[in-house]
N, C-alpha and C positions, 0 to 999 in steps of 0.2 A: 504494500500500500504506500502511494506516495502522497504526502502531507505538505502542500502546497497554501497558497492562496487564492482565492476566486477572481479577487482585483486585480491581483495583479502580477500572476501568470499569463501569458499566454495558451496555454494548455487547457486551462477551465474557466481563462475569462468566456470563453467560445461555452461554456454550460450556463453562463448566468440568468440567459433567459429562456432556458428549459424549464423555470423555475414558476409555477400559477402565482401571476399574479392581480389583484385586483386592480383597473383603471379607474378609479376613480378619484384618484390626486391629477391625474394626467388632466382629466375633463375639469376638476376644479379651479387649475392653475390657468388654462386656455383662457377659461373664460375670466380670470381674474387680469388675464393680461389684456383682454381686449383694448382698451385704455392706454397700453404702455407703448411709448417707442419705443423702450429697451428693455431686458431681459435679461440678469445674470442667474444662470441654474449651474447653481453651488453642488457639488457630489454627481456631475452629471452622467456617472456611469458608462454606459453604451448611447446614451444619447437619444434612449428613444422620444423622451418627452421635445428635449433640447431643438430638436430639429421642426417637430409640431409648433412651437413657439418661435419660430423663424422664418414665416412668413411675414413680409410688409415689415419687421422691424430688425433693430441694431441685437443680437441673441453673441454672449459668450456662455461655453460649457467649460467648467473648470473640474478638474477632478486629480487627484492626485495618482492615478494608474494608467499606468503608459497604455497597457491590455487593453485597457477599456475603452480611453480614447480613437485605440487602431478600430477599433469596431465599431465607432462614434462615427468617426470621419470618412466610412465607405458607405455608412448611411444614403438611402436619397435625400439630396438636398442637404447633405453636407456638408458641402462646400459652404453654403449660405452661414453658415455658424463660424464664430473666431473659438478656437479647440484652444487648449489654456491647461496644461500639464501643473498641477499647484497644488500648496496644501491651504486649504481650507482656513486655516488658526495663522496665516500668515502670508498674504498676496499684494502686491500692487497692480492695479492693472491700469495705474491712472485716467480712472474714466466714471461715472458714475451710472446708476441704473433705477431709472423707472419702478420696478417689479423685481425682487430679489426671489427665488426661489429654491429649499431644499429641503426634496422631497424621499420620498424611498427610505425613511427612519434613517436617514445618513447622520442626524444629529447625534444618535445611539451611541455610535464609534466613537466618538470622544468620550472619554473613560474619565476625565475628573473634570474638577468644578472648574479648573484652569484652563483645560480646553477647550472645556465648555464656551465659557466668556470672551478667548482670545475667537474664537469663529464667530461671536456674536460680536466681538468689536471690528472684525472684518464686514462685516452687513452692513453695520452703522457707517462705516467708512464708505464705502461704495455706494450707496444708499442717495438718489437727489434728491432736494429739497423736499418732496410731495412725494418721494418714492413710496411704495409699501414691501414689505416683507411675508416671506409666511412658508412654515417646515412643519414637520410632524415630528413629535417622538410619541412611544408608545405608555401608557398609563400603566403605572404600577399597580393601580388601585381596582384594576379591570381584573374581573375573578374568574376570568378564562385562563385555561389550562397553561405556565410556560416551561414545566418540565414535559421534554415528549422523548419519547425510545421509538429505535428503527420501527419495529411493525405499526407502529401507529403513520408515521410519515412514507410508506415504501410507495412508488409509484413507479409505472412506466412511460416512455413514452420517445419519441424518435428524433434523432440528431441528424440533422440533414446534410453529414458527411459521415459520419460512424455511425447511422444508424440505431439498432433499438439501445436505450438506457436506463437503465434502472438506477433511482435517485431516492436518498432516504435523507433524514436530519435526526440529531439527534441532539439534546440540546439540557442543560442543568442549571435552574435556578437561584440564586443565594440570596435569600429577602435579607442577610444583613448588609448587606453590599450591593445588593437591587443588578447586581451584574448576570447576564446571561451568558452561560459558555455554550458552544454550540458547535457541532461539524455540520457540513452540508458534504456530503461523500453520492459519489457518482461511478457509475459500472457499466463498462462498455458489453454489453452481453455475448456479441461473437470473441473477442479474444480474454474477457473476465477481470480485462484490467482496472483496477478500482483507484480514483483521486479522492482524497478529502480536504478539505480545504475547513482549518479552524479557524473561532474567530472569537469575540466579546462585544459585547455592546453592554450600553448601558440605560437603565430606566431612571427614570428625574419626574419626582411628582412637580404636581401643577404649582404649588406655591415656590416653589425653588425657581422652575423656566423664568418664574413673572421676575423672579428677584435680581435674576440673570441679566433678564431683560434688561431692568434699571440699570444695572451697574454696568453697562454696555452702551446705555443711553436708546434705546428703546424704547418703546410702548406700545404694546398688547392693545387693540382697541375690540376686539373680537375673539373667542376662545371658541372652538370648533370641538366635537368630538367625534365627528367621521368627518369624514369627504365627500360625505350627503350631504352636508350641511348644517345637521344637527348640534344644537349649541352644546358647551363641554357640558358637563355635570361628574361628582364625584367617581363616579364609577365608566366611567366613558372609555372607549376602546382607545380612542385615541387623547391627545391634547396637542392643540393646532392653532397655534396662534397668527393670528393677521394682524399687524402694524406697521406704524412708522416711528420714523426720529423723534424720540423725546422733546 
């Protein structure tokens, strides 16, 4: 078994999007950009949202994984996007934006309060005068299951150059440290070769984000608790704040 990373291999960034995921940040953020001439999408992964949001305006994709971005920029209409190799808690791009967005619980991956802040004082920076913001992380406080074992997560399903693959997660919770560990492991079925790729995120209840906020120069002026729309509340899947410059 080989124990890699998802982001930022080449090997399994090509598995990232075998992964079900729900569109419903994609569709929220469109339409919050409608309004915007610009566009920076913070953690932009592969680039799927990034490129949707590059129509008609100025769109950067910043992501700190080389992998990801190679698969960004063969996108259609990827040329249309400025691709931006960066870490997140530390950029310049000297330029400011409209709509800041970072979506895909990418806020997670930063592991302490210091990481936290330095990405939120990056927003603030970037950020013009009337800009808005707006990211997801996942609620602690949400009494859905976050310890899960293989047979719970096993699926199949087909890679469009290796063909059939079977793909599990497997994942350990620590409510004292609210930190999640997690593999995502993937099995090519004709030759049985198996990648995993570990990783950690982290959960941050809602009064901490807000505090964050502050001290980043922010303000929360709407708190979400999906990406339907629905407003947070204690126990909400998600926390999802919309704002601007304090």
């Amino acid at each position: 078994m080989t124990h890699r990373t998802i982001f930022t291999d080449p090997d399994l960034a090509q598995f990232y999007e075998l992964t079900p995921r729900d569109r419903a940040d994609h569709t929220y953020c469109k339409v919050l950009a409608r309004e915007a001439r610009s566009v920076l999408d913070l953690g932009c992964g592969t680039g799927e949202l990034t490129v949707q949001l590059a129509e008609g305006r100025r769109v950067v994709g910043l992501d700190p994984a080389e992998a990801m971005l190679e698969i960004a920029r063969k996108r259609p209409n990827g040329e249309q996007v400025r691709w931006v190799q960066a870490d997140a808690r530390s950029f310049d791009l000297g330029e400011t934006f409209d709509l800041i967005c970072l979506t895909g619980h990418s806020f997670q991956f930063f592991l302490t309060e210091e990481d936290q802040l330095a990405a939120l004082k990056m927003i603030a920076a970037h950020l013009s005068p009337k800009g808005q913001f707006i990211f997801d992380t996942r609620n602690p406080n949400f009494p859905g299951k976050k310890t899960r074992r293989k047979e719970e997560t096993l699926s199949r399903t087909q890679h469009p150059a290796l063909g059939a693959i079977e793909s599990w997660n497997i994942s350990e919770y620590d409510e004292t440290t609210q930190t999640l560990s997690f593999i995502n492991a993937y099995r090519q079925l004709e030759t049985g070769e198996i990648f995993s790729a570990p990783s950690e995120i982290k959960y941050t209840a809602q009064d901490k984000v807000d505090q964050l906020l502050e001290e980043a120069g922010l303000c929360a002026q709407t708190w979400l608790g999906e990406w339907t729309g629905e407003p947070y509340h204690a126990t909400s899947r998600e926390i999802i704040p919309i704002g601007r410059k304090a």
